[in-house]
C-alpha positions in Angstrom: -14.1 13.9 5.5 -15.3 11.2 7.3 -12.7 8.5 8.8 -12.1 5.1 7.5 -14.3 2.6 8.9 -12.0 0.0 11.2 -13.6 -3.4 11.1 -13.2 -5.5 14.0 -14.0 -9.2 14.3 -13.6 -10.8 17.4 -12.7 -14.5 17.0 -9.6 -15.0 16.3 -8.9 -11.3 17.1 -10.0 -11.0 20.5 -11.1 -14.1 21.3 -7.7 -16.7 20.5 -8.4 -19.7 19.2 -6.8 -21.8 21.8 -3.5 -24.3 21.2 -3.7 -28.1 20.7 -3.4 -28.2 24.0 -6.1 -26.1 25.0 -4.4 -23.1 26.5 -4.8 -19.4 25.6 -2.5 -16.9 25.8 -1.4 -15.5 29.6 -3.0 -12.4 29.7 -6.6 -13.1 28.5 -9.4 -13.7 31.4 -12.9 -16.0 30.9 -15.9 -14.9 30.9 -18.7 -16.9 30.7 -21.0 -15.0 28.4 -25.0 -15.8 27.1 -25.4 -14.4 23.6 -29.0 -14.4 21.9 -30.5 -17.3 21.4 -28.6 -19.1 24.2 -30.4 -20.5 27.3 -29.3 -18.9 30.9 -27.9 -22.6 31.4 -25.7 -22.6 28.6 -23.1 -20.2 28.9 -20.3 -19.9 26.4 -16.9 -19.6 27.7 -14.6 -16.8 26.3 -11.1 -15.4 27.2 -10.2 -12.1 26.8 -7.7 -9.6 27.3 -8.1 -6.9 29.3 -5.5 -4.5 27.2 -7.6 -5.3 24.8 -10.1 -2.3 25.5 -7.6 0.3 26.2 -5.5 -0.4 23.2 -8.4 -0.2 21.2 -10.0 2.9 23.4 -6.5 4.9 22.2 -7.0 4.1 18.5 -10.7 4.8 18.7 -9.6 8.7 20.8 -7.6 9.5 18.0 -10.6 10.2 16.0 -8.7 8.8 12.7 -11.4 5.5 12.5 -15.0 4.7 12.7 -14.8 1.8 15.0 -17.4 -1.1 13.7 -17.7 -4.7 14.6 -17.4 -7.5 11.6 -18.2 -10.7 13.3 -20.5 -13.4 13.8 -21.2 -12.2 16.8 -23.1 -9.5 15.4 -25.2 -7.4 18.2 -24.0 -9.5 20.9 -20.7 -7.6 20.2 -21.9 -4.7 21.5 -24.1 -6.1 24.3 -21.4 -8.8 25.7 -18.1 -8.0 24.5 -17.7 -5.1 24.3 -18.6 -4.2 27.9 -16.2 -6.7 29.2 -13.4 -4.8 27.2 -14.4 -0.8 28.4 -15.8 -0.4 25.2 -18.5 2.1 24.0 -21.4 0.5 22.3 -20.5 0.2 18.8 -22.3 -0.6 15.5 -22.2 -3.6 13.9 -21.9 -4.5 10.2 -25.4 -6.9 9.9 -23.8 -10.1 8.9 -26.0 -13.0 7.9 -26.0 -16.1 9.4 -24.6 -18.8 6.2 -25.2 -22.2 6.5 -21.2 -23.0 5.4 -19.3 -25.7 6.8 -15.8 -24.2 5.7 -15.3 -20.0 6.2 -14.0 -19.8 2.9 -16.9 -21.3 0.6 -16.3 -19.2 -2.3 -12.3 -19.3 -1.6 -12.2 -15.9 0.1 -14.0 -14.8 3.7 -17.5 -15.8 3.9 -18.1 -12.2 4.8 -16.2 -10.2 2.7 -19.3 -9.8 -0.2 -21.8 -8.5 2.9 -18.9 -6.1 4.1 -18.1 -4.6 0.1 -21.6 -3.9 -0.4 -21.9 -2.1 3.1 -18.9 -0.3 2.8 -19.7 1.0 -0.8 -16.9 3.2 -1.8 -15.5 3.9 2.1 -12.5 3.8 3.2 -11.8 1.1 5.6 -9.2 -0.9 7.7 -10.2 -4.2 8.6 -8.8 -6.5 11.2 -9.7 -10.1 10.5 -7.7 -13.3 11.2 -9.3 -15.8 8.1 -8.3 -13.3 5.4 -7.0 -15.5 2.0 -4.8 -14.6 -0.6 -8.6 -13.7 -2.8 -9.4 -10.9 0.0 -5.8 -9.1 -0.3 -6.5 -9.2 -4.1 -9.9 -7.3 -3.4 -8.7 -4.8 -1.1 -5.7 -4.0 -3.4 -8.5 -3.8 -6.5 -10.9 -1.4 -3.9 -7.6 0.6 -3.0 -6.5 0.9 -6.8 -10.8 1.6 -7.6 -9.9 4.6 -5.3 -11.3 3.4 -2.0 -8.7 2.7 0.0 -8.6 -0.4 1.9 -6.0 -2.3 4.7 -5.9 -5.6 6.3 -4.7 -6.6 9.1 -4.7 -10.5 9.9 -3.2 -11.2 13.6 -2.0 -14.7 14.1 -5.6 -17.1 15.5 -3.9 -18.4 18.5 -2.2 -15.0 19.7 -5.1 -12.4 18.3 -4.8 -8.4 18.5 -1.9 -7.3 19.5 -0.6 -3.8 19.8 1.6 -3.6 16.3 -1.9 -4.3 14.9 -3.9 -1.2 15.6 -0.6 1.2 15.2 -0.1 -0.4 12.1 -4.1 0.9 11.7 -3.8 4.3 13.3 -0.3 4.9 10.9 -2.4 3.6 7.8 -5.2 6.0 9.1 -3.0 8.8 9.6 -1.6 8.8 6.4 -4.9 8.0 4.8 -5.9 11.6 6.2 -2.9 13.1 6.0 -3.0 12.4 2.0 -6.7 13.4 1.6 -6.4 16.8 3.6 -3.2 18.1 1.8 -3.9 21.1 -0.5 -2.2 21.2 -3.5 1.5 21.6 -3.4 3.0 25.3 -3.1 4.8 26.2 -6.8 8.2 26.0 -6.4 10.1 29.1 -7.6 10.7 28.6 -11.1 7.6 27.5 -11.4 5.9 30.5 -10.4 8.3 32.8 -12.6 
């Protein structure tokens, strides 16, 4: 069987959005990063975590998720951030780029129809911080429809932290735990 899919966006996740005063939280680090597209000469500015990677490196170990990015960011997940965190390279769910001014057009996430229709039927855990009321409704319908689904929404101005992926790596667990059991041994009076 394979593992659920864990869906990882990373503004708002891993990149905090920063206060009204401008500040990030403590631990996070910038990084002036160039993603495709961007001239040399225009740099954009990111903080980071560094407990970020390892937190996620010790999910990722337990071999209970397929790690996959779900941002905008798209490849330049792989090629900027990730390095900066430890990370492996990593695929990337193919998200288009929407000409929306709000990220709930349709009153849910922009990108939840691109993620349903590349997750088909799997199993997945996705950690997103723009979720609405709409997406819980669809990932209890995909859980009921028999592919089970989680989401995890840190706060936008804190991102990831690590109640996040242990809430993941428990859902994960007993994901497995559920889809691995054999059927139950008869009890005595039942086999008589």
């Amino acid at each position: 069987m394979r593992p659920p899919y864990l869906l990882l966006d990373i503004d708002g996740v891993l990149i905090p959005f920063p206060d009204a005063d401008g500040s990030t939280p403590d631990p996070h680090a910038r990084h002036d990063v160039v993603p495709t597209g961007r001239s040399e000469d225009d740099p954009v500015t990111i903080w980071l975590n560094p407990a970020h990677g390892p937190m996620l490196m010790g999910v990722i170990r337990t071999g209970l998720v397929t790690p996959v990015w779900c941002t905008s960011w798209r490849q330049d997940a792989t090629t900027l951030i990730g390095p900066l965190l430890g990370l492996p390279p990593l695929p990337h769910v193919d998200l288009p780029r929407p000409q929306i001014t709000t990220s709930h057009p349709s009153g849910y996430l922009w990108k939840r129809d691109h993620v349903d229709a590349w997750l088909g039927d799997a199993p997945a855990v996705w950690i997103d911080d723009d979720f609405t009321r709409l997406d819980h409704a669809w990932a209890a319908e995909r859980t009921a429809s028999g592919a089970p689904t989680l989401l995890v929404q840190p706060n936008p101005h804190v991102g990831l932290r690590a109640e996040h992926l242990a809430e993941a790596q428990s859902w994960a667990s007993r994901l497995l735990d559920t889809r691995t059991a054999g059927p139950a041994a008869p009890s005595e009076t039942e086999a008589a």
